[in-house]
C-alpha positions in Angstrom: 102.5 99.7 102.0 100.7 98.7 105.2 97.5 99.4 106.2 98.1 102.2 108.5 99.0 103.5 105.6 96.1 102.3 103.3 93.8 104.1 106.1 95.5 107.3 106.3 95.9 107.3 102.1 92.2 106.2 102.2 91.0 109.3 104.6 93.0 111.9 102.5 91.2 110.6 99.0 87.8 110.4 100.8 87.8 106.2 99.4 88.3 103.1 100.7 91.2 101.3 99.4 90.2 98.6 96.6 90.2 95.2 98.2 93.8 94.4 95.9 95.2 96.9 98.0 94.4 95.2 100.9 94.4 91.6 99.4 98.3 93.3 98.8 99.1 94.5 102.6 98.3 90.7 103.8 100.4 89.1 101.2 103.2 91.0 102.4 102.4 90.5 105.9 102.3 87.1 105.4 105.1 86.8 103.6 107.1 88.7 106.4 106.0 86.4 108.7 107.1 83.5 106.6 110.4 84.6 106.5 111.1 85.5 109.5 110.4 82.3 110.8 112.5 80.9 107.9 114.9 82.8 109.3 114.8 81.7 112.9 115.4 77.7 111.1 118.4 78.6 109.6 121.7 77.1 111.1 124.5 79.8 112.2 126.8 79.0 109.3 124.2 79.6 107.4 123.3 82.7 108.8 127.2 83.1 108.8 127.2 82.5 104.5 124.3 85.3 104.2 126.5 87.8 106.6 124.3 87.4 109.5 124.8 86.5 112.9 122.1 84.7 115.2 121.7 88.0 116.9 120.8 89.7 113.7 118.4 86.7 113.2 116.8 87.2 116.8 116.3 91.0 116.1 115.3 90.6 112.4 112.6 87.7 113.9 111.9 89.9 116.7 109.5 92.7 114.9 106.2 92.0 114.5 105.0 90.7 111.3 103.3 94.6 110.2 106.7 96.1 110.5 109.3 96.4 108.0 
């Protein structure tokens, strides 16, 4: 869930989202972030054990954090 759609779920039910809904959107944000950048630290046989190449890597690490 992000909080695009936290907003639009929050206009629909006339309510603001409780603040563990939003407390939830930035864990997962962060967490993105976190391992994306994990990602990008990895060496290419390791990306090469998971079935990844570097270019997957670069494109996965590419995305902003808000996007899935």
């Amino acid at each position: 869930m992000s909080i695009v759609t936290l907003s639009i779920s929050a206009v629909r039910s006339r309510r603001f989202p409780h603040w563990n809904e939003v407390e939830a959107v930035f864990t997962e944000w962060r967490q993105r972030a976190r391992t994306r950048r994990d990602l990008m630290a990895l060496s290419d046989r390791d990306l090469s054990d998971m079935g990844l190449t570097r270019m997957d890597a670069d494109n996965e690490a590419s995305k902003p954090f808000w996007e899935s």
